[in-house]
KEPA-710642 format. One line per 2 residues: number of its first residue (from 1); their letters; for each residue x, y, z of C-alpha. Coordinates in nm, 4 decimals, m for minus. Layout:
KEPA-710642
NUM> a> X:Y:Z  ...
END
This chain:
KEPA-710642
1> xx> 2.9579:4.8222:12.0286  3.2929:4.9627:11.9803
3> xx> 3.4616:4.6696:12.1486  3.2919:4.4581:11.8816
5> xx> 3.3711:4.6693:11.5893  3.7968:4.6674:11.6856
7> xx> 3.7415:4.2871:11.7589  3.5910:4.2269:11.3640
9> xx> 3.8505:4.4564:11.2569  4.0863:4.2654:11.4532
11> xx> 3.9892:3.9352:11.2679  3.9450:4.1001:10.9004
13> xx> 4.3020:4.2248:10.8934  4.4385:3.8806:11.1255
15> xx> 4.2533:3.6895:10.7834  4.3567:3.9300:10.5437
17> xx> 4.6967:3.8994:10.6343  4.6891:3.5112:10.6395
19> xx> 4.5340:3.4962:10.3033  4.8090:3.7758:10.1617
21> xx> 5.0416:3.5361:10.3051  4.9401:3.2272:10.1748
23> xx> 4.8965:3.3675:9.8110  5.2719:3.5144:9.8598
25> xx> 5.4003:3.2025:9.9157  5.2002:3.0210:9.6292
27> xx> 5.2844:3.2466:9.4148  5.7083:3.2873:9.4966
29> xx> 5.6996:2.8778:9.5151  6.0649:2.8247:9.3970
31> xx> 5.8808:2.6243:9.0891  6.1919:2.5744:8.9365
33> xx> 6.3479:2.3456:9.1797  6.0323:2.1539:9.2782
35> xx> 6.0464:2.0931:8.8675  6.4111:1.9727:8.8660
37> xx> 6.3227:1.7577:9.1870  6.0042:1.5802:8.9822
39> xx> 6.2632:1.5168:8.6762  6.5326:1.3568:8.9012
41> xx> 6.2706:1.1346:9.1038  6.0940:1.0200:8.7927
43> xx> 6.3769:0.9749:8.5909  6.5017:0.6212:8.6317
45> xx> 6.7239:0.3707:8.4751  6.6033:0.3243:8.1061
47> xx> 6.2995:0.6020:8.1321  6.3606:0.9640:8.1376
49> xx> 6.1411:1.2608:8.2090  6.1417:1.5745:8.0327
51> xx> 5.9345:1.8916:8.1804  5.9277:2.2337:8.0014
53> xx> 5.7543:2.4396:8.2407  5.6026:2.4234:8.5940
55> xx> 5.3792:2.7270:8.7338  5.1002:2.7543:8.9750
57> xx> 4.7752:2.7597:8.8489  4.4277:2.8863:8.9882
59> xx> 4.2470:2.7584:9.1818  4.5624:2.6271:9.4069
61> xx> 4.7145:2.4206:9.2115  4.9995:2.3320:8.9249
63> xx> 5.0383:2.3394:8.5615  5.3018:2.1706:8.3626
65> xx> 5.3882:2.1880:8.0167  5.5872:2.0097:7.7958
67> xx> 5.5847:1.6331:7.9478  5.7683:1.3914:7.7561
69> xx> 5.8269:1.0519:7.8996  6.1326:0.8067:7.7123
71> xx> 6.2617:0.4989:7.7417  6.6420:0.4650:7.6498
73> xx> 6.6856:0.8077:7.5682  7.0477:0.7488:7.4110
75> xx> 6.9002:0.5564:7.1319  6.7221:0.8730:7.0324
77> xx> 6.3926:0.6947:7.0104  6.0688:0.8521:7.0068
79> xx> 5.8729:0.9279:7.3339  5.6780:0.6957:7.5153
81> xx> 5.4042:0.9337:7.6113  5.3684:1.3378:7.5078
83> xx> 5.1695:1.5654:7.7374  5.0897:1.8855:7.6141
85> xx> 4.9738:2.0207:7.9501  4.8807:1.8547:8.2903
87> xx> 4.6779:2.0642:8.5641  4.7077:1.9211:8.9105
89> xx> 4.4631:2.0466:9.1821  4.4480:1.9123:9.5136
91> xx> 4.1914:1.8101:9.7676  4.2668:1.9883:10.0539
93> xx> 4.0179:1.8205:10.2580  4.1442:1.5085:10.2388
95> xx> 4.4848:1.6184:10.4582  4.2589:1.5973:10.7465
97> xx> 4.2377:1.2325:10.6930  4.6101:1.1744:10.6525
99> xx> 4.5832:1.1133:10.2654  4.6751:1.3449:10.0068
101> xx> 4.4643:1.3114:9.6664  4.4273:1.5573:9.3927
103> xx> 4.2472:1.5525:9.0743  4.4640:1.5960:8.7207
105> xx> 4.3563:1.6666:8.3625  4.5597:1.6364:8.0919
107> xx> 4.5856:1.7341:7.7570  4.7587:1.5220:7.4639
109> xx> 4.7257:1.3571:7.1127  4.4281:1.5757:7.0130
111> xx> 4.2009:1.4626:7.3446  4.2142:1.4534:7.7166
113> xx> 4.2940:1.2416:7.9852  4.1096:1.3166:8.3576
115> xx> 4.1776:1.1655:8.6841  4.2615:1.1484:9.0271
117> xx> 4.5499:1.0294:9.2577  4.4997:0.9760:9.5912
119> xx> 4.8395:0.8554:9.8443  4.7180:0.6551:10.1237
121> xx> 4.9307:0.6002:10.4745  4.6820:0.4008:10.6893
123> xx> 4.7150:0.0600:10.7841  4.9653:m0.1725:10.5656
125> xx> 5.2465:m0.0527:10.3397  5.1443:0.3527:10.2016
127> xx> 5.0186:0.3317:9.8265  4.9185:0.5514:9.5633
129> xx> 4.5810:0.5055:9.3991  4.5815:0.6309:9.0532
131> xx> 4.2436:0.6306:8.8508  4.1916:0.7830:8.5196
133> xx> 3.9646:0.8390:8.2060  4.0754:0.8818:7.8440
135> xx> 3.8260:1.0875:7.6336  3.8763:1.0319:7.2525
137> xx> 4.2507:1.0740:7.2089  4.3900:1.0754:6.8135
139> xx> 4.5455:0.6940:6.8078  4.7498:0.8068:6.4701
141> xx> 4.9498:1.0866:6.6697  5.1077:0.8622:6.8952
143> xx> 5.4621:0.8016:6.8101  5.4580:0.4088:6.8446
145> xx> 5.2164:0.3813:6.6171  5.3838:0.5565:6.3302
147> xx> 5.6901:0.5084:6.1283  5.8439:0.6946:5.8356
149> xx> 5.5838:0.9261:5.8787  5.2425:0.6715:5.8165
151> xx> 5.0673:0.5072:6.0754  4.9584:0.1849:6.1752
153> xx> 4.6617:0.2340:6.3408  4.3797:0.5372:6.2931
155> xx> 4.0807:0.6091:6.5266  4.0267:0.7830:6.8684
157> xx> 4.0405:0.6205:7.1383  3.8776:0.6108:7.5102
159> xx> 3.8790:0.3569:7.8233  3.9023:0.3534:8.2005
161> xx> 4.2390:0.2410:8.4002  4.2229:0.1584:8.7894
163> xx> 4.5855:0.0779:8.9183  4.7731:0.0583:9.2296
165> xx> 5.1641:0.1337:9.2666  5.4212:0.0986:9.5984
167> xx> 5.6541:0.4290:9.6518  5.9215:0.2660:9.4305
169> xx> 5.6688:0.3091:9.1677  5.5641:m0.1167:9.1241
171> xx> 5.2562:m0.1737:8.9925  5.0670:m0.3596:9.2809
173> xx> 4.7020:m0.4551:9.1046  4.5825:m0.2582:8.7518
175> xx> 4.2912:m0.2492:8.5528  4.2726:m0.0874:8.1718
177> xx> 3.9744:m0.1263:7.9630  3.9797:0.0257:7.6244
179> xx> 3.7704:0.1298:7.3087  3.7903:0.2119:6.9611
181> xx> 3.5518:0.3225:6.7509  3.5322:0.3260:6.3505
183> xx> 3.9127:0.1557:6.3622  4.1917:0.1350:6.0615
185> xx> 4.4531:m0.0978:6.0229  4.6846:0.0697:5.7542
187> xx> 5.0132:m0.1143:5.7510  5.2702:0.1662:5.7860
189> xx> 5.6022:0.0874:5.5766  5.8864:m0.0942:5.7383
191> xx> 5.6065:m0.3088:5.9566  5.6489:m0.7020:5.8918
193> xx> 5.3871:m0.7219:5.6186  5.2172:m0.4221:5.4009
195> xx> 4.8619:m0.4014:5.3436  4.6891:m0.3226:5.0020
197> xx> 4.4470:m0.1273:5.1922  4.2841:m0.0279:5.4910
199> xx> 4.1607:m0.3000:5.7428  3.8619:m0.1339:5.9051
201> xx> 3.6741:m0.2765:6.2570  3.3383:m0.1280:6.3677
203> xx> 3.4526:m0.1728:6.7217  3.7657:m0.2427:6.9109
205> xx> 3.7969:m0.3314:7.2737  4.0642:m0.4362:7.4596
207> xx> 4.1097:m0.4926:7.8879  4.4790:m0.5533:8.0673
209> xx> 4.4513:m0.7042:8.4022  4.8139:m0.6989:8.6081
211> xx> 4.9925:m0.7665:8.9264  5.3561:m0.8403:9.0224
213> xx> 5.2721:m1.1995:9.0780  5.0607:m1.3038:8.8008
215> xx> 5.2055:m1.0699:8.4875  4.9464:m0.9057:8.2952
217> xx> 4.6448:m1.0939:8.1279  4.5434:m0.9232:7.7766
219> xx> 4.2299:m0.9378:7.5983  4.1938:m0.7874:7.2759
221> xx> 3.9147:m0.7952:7.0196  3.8170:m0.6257:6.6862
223> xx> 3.4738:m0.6521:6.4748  3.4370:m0.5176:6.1817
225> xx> 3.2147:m0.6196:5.8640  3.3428:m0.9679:5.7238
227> xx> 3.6126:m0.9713:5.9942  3.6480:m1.1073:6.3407
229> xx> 3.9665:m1.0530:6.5319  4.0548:m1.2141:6.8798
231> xx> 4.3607:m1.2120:7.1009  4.4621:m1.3529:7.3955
233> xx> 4.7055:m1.4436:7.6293  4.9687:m1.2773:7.8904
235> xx> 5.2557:m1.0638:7.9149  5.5400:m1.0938:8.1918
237> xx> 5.6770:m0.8027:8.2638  6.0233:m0.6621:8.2566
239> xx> 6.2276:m0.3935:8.3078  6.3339:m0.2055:8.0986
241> xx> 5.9609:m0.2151:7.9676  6.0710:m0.3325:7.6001
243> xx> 6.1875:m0.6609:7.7365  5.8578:m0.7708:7.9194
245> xx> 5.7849:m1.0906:7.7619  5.4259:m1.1672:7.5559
247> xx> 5.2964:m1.4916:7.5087  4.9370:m1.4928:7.2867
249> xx> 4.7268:m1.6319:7.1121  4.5335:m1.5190:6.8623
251> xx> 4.2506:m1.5544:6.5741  4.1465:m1.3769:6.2441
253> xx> 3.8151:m1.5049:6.0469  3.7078:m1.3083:5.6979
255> xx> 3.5450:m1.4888:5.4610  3.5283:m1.2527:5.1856
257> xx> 3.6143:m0.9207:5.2710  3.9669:m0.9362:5.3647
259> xx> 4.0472:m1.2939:5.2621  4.3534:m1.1767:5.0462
261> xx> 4.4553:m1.0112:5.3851  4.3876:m1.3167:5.5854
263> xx> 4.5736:m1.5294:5.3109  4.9106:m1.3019:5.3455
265> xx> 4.9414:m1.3211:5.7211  4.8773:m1.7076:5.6901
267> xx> 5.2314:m1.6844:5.4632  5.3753:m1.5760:5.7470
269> xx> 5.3017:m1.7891:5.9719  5.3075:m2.1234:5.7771
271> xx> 4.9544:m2.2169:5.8199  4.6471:m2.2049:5.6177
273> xx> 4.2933:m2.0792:5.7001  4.0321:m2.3228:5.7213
275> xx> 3.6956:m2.3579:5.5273  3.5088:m2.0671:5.6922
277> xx> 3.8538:m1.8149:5.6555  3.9913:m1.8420:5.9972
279> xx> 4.3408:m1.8567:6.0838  4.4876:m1.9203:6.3992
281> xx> 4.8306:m1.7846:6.5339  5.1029:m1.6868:6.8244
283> xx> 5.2650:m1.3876:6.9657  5.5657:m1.4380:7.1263
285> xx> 5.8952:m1.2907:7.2635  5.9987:m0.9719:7.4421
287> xx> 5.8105:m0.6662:7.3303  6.0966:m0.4827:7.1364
289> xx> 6.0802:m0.7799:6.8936  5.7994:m0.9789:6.8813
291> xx> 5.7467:m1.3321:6.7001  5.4847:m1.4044:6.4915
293> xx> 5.4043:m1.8318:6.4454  5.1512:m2.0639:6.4188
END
């Protein structure tokens, strides 16, 4: 019985000490380097990363703070995307089978954004896997969507986004689906055309298929009482991401609700609606500066 008892003691204090050890390192992680080192990869010509703060978090894992990602930061434009905080947690058990995957939640714009990542080495070129969920994020916060303080577009938005990337960080394949709910067109000042009011959909869904060969194919539709909205049509893309090239078509019916509306965006594009209020028209040109035609 003794011999037993100094064995267990012998493998409490061998575990003990392993544990101690592993928690020592977690915890004395130089986090500050491993944050400069994610800033410098990410950071690429046109796009730059910003990262306040990287700490560990419990259970293992990592919290940042502070994300902000920009494209041509010496213009002093806004940010492409703004993450309040991003908790990574890994899946330990999938290093057995020579992946690495981790799960991520995120939170920005007044909602959340969940997912997992999973890096793959097995047969064929390695990939990362990157799925993710959007849970009703505040469309009117996001920068692109505002100017001079007013914004374009209100309502929260959710949707589902499947997409594959090489290590230089190429989109491979990619899947987005979107959706709105209780939608608002506002027409912020300084947009191409101003709105005497609000243009409201019940629903709006939208779905972006992509890969490197074939560009992206959008879909975009928006139904609302009196109004029917329908886009179509492709987008090449470029880098930097402002000059990826869109070529759409698209359609607006409203017979009496907005038909003043309908009537000022046919001014634009030199067309009239027909009998039952629709009006047909084009999106073209690179996406800093689109075109909008017959």
């Amino acid at each position: 019985m003794r011999i037993k008892r100094v064995i267990v003691q012998v493998l409490a204090y061998t575990l003990y000490g392993l544990i101690a050890f592993i928690v020592f390192v977690y915890v004395t992680f130089p986090y500050d380097l491993l944050q400069q080192r994610l800033v410098d990869w990410f950071s690429r010509e046109g796009v730059q990363l910003g990262l306040s703060k990287l700490r560990p978090a419990f259970p293992p894992g990592v919290q940042a703070e502070g994300i902000r990602v920009q494209l041509d930061p010496a213009s002093g434009s806004e940010a492409l995307l703004s993450i309040e905080t991003l908790r990574v947690e890994p899946e330990w058990a999938a290093l057995l089978s020579r992946q690495w995957q981790a799960r991520f939640v995120a939170g920005l714009y007044g909602g959340r954004l969940e997912g997992d990542v999973r890096y793959s080495t097995g047969e064929g070129p390695a990939l990362w896997d990157v799925k993710t969920r959007l849970v009703e994020l505040e469309i009117a916060q996001y920068p692109l969507f505002r100017k001079d303080d007013k914004t374009l577009l209100r309502g929260r938005l959710s949707g589902d986004s499947s997409m594959t990337f090489s290590l230089d960080g190429a989109m491979q394949e990619g899947n987005i689906t979107l959706r709105m709910q209780s939608v608002a067109f506002t027409g912020a000042p300084g947009w191409p055309f101003q709105l005497q009011r609000d243009i409201a959909c019940d629903t709006l869904q939208g779905e972006l298929k992509t890969s490197p060969k074939q560009g992206g194919i959008v879909s975009l539709k928006c139904q609302g009482e009196d109004l029917a909205l329908d886009i179509n049509g492709t987008v090449a893309w470029k880098a930097p991401l402002v000059e990826s090239q869109l070529n759409m078509r698209g359609q607006v019916r409203s017979e009496e609700a907005y038909k003043q509306e309908v009537d000022l965006l046919a001014a634009f594009v030199r067309k009239r609606p027909d009998r039952r209020g629709e009006l047909s028209f084009r999106l073209q040109g690179p996406l800093r500066q689109v075109r909008l035609g017959a």
